[in-house]
LORO-938582 format. One line per 8 residues: number of its first residue (from 1); for each residue x, y, z of N, C-alpha, C, O, CB. Coordinates in steps of 0.05 Angstrom, whole numbers. Glycine has a CB too. Layout:
<sites>
NUM	X,Y,Z,X,Y,Z,X,Y,Z,X,Y,Z,X,Y,Z  ...;
</sites>
This chain:
<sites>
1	245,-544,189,254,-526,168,284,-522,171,294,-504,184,239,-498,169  300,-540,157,328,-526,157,340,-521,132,332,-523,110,347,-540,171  366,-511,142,377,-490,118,383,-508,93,385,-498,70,408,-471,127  386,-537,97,395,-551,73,368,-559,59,372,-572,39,414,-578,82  346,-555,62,318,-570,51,314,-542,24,324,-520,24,285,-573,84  294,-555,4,295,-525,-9,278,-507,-7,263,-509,12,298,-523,-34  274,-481,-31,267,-460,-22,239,-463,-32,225,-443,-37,282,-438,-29  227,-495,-35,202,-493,-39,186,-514,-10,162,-516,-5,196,-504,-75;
9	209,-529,6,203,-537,22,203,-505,48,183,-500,62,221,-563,21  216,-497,49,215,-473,64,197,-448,54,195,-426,65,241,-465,66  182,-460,26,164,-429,25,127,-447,41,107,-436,50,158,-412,-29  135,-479,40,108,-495,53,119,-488,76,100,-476,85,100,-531,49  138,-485,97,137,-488,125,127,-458,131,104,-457,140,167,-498,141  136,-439,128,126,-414,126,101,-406,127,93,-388,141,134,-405,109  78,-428,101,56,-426,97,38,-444,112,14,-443,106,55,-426,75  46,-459,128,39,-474,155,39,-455,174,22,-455,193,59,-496,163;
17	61,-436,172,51,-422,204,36,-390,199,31,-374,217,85,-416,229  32,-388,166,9,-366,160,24,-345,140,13,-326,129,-3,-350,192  42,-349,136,53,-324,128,65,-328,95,77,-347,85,78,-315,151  59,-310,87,50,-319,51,87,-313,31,97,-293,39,13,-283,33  101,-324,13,122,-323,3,112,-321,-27,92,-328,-38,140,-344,12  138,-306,-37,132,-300,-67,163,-307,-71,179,-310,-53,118,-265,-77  171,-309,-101,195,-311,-117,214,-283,-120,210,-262,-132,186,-322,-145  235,-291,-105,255,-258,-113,274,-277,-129,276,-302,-128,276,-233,-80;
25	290,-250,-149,312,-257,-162,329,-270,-146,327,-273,-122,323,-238,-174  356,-280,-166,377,-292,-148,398,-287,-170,394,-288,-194,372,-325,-135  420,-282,-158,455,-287,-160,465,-298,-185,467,-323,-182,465,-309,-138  472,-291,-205,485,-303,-218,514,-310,-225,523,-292,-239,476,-298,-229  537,-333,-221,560,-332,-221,566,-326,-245,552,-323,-265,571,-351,-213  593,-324,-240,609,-324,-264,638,-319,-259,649,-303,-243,599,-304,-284  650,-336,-278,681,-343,-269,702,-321,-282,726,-326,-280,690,-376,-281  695,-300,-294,711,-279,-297,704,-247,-290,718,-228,-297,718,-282,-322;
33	686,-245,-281,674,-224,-262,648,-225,-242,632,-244,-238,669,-205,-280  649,-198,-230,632,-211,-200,593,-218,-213,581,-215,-234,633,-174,-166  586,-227,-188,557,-240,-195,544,-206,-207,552,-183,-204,536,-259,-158  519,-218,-220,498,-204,-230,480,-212,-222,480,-234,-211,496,-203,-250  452,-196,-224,428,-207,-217,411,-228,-236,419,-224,-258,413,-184,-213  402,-237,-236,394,-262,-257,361,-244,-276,350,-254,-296,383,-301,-231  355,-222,-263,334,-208,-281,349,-195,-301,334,-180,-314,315,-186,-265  373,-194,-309,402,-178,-326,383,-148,-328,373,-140,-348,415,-196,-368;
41	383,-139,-307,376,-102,-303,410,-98,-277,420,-114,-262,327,-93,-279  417,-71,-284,434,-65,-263,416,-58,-239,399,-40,-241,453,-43,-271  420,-69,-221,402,-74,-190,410,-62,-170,391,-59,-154,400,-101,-178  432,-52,-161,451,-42,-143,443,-53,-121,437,-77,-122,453,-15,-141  441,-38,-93,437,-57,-76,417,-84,-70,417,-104,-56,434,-43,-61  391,-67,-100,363,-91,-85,374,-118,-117,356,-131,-127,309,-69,-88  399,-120,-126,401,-144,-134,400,-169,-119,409,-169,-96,420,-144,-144  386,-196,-134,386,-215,-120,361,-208,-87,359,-220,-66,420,-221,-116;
49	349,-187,-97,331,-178,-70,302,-178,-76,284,-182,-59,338,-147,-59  297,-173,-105,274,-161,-113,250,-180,-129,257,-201,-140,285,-137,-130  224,-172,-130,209,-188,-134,218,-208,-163,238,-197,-173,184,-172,-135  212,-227,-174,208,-242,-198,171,-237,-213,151,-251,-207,217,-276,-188  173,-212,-234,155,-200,-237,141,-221,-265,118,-227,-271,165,-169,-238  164,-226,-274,150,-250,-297,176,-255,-307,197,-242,-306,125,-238,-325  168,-290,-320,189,-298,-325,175,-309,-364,152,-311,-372,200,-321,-296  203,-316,-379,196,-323,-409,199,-356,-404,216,-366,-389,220,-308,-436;
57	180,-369,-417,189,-407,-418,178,-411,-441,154,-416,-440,176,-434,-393  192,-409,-467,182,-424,-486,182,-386,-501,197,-367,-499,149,-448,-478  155,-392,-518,146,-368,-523,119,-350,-507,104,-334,-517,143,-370,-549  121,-358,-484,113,-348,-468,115,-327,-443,139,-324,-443,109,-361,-468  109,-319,-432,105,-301,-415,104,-303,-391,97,-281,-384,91,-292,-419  106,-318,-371,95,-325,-355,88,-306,-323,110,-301,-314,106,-346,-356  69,-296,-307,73,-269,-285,74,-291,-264,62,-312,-267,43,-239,-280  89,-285,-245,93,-288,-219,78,-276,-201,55,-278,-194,115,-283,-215;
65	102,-256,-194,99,-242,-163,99,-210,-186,117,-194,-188,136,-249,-132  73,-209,-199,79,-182,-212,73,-150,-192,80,-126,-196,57,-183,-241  60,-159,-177,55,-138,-154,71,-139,-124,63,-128,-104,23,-140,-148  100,-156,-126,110,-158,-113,105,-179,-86,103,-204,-87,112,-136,-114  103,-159,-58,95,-176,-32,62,-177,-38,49,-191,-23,104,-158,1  50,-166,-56,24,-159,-56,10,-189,-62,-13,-197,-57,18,-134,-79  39,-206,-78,28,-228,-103,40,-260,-82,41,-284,-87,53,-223,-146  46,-238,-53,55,-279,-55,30,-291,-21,17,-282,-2,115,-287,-41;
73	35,-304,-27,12,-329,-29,28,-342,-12,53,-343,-11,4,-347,-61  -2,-357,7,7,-391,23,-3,-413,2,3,-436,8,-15,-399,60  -11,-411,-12,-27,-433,-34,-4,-455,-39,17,-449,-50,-38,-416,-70  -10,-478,-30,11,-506,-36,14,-503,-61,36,-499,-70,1,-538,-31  -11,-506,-79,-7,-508,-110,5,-488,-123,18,-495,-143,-30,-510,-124  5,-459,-118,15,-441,-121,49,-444,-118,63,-438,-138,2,-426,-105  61,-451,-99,72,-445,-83,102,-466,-109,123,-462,-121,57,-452,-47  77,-490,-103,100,-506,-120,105,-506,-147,128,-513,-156,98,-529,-118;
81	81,-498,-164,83,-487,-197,106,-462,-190,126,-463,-206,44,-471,-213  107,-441,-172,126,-427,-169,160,-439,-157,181,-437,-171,113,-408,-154  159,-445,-142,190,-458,-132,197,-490,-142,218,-498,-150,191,-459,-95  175,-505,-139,180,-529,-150,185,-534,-185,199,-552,-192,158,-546,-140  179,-526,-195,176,-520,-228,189,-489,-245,208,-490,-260,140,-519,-232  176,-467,-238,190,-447,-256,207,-436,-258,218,-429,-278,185,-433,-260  214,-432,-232,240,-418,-221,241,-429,-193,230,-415,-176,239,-384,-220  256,-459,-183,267,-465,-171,296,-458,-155,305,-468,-134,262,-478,-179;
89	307,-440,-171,337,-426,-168,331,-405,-151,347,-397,-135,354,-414,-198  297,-389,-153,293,-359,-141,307,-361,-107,314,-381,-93,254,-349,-141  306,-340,-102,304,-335,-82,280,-333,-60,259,-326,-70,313,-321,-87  278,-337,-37,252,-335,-22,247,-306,-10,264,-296,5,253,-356,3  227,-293,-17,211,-277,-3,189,-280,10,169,-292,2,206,-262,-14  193,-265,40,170,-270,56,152,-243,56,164,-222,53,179,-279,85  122,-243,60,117,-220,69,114,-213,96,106,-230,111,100,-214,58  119,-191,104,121,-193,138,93,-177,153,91,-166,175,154,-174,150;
97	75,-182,133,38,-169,145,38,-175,166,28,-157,178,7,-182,133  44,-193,180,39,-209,211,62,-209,226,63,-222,246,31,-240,210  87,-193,215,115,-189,230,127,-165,231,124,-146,216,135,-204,219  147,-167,256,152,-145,258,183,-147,268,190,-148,291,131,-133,272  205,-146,234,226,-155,233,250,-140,241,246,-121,225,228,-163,212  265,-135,250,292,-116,262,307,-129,240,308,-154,241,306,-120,299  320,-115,220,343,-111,204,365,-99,210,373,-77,201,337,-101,186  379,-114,230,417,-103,225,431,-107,205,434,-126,190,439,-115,243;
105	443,-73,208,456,-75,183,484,-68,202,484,-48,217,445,-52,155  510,-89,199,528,-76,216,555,-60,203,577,-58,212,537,-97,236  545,-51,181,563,-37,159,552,-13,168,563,9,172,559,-43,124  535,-18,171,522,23,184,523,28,209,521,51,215,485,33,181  525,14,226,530,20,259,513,-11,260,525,-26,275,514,56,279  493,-20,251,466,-37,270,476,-47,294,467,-42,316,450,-66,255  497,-64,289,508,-78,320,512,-55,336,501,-59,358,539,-97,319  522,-36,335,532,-14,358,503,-2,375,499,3,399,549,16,339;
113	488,-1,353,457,18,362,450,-16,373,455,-14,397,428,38,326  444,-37,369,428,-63,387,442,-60,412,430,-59,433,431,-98,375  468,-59,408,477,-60,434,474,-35,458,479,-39,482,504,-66,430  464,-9,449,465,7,456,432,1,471,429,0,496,474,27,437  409,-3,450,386,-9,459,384,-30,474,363,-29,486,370,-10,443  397,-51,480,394,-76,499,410,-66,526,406,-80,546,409,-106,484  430,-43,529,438,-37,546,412,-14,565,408,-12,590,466,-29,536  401,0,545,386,25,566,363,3,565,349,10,584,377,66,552;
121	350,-19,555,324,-31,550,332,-65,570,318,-76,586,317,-34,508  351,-71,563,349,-112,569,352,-116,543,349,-101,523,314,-133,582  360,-148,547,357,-154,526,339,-170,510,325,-187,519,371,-159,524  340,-164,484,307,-176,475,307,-202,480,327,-214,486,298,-173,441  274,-216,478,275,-237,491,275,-264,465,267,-263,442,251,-234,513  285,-283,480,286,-305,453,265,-312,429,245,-325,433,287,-330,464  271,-303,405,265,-306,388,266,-316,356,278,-337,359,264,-297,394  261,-314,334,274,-326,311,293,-305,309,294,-282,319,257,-332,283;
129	309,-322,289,338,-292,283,351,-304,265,360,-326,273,364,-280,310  358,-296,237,368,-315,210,390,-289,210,388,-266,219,340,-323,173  413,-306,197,438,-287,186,430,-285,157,424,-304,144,472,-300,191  432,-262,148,434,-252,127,462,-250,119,482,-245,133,421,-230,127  459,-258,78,480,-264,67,499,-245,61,520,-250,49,473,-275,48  490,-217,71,513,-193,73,518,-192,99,513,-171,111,504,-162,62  524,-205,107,534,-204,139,514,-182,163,527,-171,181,571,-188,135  492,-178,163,472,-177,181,450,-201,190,448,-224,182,459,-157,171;
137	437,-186,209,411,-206,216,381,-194,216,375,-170,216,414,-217,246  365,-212,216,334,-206,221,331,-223,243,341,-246,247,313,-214,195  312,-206,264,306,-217,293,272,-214,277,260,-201,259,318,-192,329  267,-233,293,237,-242,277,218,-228,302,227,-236,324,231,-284,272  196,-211,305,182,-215,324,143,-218,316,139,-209,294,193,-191,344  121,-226,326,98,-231,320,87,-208,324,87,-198,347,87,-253,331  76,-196,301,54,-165,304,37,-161,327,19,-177,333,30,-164,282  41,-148,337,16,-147,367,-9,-138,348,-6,-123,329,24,-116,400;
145	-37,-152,357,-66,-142,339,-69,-115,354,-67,-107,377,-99,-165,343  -76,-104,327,-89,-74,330,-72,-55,330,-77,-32,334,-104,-68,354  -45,-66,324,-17,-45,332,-13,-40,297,-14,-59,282,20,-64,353  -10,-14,291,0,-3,262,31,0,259,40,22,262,-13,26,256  47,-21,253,79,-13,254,81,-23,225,73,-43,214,102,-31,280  104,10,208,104,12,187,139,6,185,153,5,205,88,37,177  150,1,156,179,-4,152,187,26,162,172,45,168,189,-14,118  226,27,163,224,42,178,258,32,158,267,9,158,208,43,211;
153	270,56,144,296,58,128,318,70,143,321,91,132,292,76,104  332,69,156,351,83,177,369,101,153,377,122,162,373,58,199  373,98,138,387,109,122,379,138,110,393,158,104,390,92,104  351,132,109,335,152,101,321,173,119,303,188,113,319,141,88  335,168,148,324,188,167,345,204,185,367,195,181,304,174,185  344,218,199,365,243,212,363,223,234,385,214,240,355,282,219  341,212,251,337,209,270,330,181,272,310,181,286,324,226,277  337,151,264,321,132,266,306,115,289,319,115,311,331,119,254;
161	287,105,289,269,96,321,294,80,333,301,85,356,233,70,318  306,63,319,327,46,339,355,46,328,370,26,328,318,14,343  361,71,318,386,72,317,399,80,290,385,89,271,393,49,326  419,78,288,428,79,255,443,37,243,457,18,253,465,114,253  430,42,222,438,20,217,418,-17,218,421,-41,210,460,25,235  398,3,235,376,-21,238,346,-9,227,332,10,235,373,-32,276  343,-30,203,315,-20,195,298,-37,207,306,-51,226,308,-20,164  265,-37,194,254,-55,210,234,-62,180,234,-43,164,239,-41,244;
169	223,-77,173,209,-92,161,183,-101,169,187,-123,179,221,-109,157  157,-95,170,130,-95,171,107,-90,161,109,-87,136,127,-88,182  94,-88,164,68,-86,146,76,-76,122,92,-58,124,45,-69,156  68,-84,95,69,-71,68,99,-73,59,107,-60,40,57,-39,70  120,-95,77,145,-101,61,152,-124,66,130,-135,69,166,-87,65  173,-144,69,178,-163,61,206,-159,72,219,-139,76,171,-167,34  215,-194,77,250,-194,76,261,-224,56,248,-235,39,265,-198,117  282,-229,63,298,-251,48,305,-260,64,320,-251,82,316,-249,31;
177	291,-292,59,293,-314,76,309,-336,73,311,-343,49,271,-323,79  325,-353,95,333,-371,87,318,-390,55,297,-383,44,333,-382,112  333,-410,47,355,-404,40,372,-392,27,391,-404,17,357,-412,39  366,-360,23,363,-348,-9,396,-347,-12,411,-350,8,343,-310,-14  403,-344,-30,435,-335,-35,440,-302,-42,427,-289,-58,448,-354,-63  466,-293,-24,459,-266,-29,486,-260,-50,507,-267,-39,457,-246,2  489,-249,-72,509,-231,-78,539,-239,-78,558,-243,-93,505,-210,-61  531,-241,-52,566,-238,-38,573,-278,-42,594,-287,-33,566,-221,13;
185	553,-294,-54,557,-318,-58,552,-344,-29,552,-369,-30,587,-314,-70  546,-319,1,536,-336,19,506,-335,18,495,-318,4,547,-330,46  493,-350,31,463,-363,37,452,-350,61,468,-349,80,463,-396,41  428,-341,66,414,-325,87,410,-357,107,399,-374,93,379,-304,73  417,-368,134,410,-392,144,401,-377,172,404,-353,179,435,-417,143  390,-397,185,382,-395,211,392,-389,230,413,-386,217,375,-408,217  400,-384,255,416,-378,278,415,-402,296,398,-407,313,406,-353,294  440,-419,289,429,-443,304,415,-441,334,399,-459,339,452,-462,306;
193	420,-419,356,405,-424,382,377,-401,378,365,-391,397,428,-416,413  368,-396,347,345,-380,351,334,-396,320,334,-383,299,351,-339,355  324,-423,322,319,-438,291,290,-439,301,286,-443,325,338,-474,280  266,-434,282,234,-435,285,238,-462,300,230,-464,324,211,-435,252  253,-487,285,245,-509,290,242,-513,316,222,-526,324,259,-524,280  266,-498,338,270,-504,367,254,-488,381,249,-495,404,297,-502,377  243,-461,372,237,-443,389,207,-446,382,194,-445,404,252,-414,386  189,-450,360,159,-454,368,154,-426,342,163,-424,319,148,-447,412;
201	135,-407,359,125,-382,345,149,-374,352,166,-385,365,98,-364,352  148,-344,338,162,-316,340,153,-303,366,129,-302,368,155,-295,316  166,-293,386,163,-270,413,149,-250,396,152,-245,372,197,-255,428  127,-238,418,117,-208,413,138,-191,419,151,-199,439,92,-200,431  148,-166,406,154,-152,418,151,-140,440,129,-137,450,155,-145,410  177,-131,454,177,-117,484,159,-92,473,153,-87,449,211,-107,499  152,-82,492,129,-54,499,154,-37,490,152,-33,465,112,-46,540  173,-26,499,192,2,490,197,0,461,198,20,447,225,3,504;
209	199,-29,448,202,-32,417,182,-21,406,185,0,395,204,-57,407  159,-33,406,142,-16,407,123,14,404,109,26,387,145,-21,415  133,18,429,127,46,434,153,69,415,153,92,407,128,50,473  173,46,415,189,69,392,182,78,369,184,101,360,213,62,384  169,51,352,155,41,320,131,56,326,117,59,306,147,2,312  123,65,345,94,73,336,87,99,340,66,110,335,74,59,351  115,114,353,111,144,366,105,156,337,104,143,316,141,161,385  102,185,341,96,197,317,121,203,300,144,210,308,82,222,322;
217	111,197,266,136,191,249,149,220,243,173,220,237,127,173,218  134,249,243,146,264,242,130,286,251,107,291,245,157,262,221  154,309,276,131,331,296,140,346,281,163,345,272,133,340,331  115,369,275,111,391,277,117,404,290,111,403,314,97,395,277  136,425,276,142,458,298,124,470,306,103,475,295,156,483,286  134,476,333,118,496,342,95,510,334,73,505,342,130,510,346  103,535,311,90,546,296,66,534,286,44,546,282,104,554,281  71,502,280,59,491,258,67,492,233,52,484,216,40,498,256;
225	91,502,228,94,507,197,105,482,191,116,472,210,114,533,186  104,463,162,114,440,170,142,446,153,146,462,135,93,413,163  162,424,166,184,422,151,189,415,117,196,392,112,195,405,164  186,429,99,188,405,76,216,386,65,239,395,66,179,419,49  210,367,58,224,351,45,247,355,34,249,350,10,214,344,33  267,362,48,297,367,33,300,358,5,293,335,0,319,352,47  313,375,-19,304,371,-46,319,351,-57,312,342,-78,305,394,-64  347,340,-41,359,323,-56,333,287,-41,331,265,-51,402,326,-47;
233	325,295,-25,295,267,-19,277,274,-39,276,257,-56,273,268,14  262,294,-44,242,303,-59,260,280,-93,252,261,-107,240,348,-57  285,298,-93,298,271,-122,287,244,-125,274,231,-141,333,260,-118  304,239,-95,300,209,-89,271,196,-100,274,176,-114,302,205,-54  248,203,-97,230,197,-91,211,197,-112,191,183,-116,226,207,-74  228,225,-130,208,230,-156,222,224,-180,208,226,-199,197,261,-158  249,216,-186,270,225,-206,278,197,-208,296,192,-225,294,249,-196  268,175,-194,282,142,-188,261,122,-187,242,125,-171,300,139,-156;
241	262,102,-201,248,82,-192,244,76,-159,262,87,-146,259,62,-206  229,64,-147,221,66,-121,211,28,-116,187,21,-115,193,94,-120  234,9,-113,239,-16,-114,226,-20,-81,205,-33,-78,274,-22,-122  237,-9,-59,238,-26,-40,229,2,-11,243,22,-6,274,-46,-40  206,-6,2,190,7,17,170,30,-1,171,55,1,207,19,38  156,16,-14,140,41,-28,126,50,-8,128,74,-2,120,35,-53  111,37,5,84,53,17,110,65,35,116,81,18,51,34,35  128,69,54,141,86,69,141,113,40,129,135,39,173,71,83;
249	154,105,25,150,130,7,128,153,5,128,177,11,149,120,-15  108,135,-7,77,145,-11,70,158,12,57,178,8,56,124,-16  76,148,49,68,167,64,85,187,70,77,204,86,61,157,84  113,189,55,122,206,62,110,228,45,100,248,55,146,202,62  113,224,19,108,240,-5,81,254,3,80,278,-2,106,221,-33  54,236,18,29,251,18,20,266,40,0,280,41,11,235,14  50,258,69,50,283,92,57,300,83,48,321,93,63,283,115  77,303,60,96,324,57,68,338,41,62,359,54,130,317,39;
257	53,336,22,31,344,11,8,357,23,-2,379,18,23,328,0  2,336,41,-22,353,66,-10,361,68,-2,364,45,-37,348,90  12,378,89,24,396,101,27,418,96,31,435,113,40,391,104  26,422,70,23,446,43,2,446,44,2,468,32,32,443,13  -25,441,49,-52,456,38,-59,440,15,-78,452,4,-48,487,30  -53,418,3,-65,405,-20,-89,388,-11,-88,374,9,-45,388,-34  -117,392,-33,-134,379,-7,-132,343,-16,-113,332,-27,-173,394,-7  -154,333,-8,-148,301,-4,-146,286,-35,-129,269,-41,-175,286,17;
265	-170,296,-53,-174,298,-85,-146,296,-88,-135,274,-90,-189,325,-99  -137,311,-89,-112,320,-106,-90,305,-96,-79,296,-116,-105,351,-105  -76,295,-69,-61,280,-68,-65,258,-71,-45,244,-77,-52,283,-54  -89,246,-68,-99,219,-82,-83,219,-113,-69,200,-119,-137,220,-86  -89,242,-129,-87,238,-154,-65,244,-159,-57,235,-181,-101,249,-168  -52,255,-150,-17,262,-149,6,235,-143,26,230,-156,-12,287,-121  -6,221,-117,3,201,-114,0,170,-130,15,150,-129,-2,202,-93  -25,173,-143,-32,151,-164,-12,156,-190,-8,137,-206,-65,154,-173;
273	-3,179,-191,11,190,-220,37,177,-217,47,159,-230,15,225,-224  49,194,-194,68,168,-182,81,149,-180,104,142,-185,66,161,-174  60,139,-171,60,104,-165,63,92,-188,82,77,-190,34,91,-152  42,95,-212,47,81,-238,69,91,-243,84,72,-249,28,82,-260  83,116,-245,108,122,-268,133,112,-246,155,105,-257,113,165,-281  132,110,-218,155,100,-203,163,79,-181,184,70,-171,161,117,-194  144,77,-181,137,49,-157,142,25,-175,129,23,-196,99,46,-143  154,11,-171,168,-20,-185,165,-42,-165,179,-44,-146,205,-20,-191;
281	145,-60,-171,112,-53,-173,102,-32,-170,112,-15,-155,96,-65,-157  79,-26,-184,58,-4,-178,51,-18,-146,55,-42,-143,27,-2,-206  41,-5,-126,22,-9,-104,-5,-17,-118,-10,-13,-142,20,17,-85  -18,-24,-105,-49,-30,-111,-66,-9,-108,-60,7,-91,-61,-49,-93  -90,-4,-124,-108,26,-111,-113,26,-89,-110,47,-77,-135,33,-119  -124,4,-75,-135,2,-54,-113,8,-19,-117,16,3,-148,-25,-60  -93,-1,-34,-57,4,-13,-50,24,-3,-44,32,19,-30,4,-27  -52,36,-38,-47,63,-38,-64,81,-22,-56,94,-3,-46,71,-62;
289	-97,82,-36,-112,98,-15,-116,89,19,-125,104,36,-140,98,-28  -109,63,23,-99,66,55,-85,81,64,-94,95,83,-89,49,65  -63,84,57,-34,101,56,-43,126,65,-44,135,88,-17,105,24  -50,139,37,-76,165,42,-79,178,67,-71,196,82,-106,153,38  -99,156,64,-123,158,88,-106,157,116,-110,171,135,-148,129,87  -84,138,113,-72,139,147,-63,175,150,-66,189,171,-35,113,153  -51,186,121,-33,206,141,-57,226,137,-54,247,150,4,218,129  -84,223,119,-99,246,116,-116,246,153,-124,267,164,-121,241,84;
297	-118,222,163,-130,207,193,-107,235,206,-115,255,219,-120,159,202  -82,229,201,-69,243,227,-65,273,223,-56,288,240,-38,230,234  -72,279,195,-61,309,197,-88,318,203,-89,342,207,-45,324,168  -109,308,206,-135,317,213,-134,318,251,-145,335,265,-159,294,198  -121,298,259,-118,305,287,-101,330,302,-100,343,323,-107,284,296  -88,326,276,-66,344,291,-77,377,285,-66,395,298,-28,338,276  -93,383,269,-114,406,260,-123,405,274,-122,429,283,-131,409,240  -139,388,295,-165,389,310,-153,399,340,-165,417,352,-182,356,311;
305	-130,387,348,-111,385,369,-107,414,374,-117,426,393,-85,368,361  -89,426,351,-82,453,342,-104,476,349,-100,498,359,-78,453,311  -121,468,345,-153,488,343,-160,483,377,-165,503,390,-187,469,315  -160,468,385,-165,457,416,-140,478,426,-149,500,434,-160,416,423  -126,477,426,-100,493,438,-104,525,438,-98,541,456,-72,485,419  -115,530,412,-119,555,402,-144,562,424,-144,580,441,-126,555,368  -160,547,417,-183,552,431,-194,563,459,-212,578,465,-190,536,430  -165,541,480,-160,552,511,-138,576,508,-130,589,527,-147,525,535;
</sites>
């Protein structure tokens, strides 16, 4: 798999080692002002990032990736009616169900916080690692079975698991893979001493990575009273389309809900309302009520926990 082959030969190598790709937008030049996204919507950061939900050929219609990471597929035939034929120009998206990706961003600190964590931790151990076309990277690592690690927005938290500036990409999101072109007019390519080709699989993550991604996403005071949602997030969340980490959204939106006393009925149905009017893709029913169910699973422990405490 290298960076010069195209992005339909690199959505088959991908789907050789299991892991399913769909069509994102891409870049459009132009010789008297800067690129645009080729869906012609203003995109801001997730231009050239975001799914290819349907495309027109003729007088037709044609759907893609209409549910996003939900829609992409290892299917050869698939794979090539999509990159070999309709939109050969797209960009590559992977989904990362079976990964568990470190996003530096070194406009926000990321390099400062890796280096910070490889100094109190080691350093991580050899693995895939592609440069991204805004001047960051993705360190690739293989899902440990039975482990629940969700995306994780550094931007969007006081406190992030590894730092400021490094998100992470996993279950229920997706990244941009070689060879996509970003924006800025460079190409996402491989790390020549960390290329799939030389190194085999992806490394499991170390145990402290880990144990950071999986501690609890947000404690309860003392009291128990829970914190709510600062109102300029509560905006974010309800007032904006919702492009890129929905389900991080949805569990935020439906802890912040249990936490108040709403019973399970009702945030089901609150969050379905949601999802159709703001999620770009909608999530799936079935996604969604996972979602649910994970944070309705933990706020029930932490009731039961609470009552145990009370109890001695």
């Amino acid at each position: 798999m290298t960076d010069t082959e195209t992005t339909f030969a690199h959505a088959l190598a991908w789907g050789r080692r299991g892991h399913a790709s769909f069509p994102l937008w891409w870049p459009i030049a132009h010789s008297d002002q800067p690129a645009t996204c080729a869906c012609g919507e203003v995109c801001g950061n997730q231009a050239a990032k975001h799914p290819v939900a349907s495309v027109t050929r003729g007088n037709r219609l044609i759907f893609l990736a209409p549910h996003g990471h939900l829609s992409a597929t290892t299917n050869t035939g698939v794979l090539k009616h999509w990159f070999g034929y309709l939109v050969p120009e797209a960009n590559l998206g992977i989904a990362t169900e079976k990964l568990v990706v470190v996003d530096i961003d070194p406009r926000h600190g990321g390099d400062e916080s890796l280096k910070k964590l490889e100094a109190d931790h080691g350093e991580l151990p050899l693995t895939w690692r592609s440069l991204t076309g805004g001047g960051g990277e993705h360190i690739f690592f293989v899902c440990p079975n039975g482990v629940e690690i969700h995306n994780v927005v550094a931007k969007q938290m006081t406190d992030p698991p590894l730092g400021p500036g490094i998100d992470v990409r996993a279950r229920g999101g997706y990244i941009v893979a070689p060879p996509s072109l970003h924006m800025s007019g460079r190409r996402y390519c491989w790390s020549v001493d960390h290329h799939p080709a030389d190194i085999g699989e992806p490394a499991p993550p170390p145990d402290w990575l880990v144990e950071r991604l999986t501690a609890a996403r947000a404690a309860i005071p003392p009291d128990g009273t829970p914190e709510p949602i600062p109102s300029d997030r509560w905006a974010q969340l309800t007032r904006q389309p919702i492009v890129e980490y929905r389900d991080d959204a949805a569990l935020e939106m439906a802890g912040h809900l249990f936490c108040h006393s709403c019973d399970y009925e009702l945030v089901l149905g609150l969050l379905q309302t949601w999802n159709t009017a703001w999620c770009k893709p909608p999530l799936g029913y079935y996604e969604l009520k996972r979602l649910v169910d994970v944070v309705a699973n933990y706020e029930a422990k932490q009731i039961r926990a609470r009552l145990k405490r009370w109890g001695n």
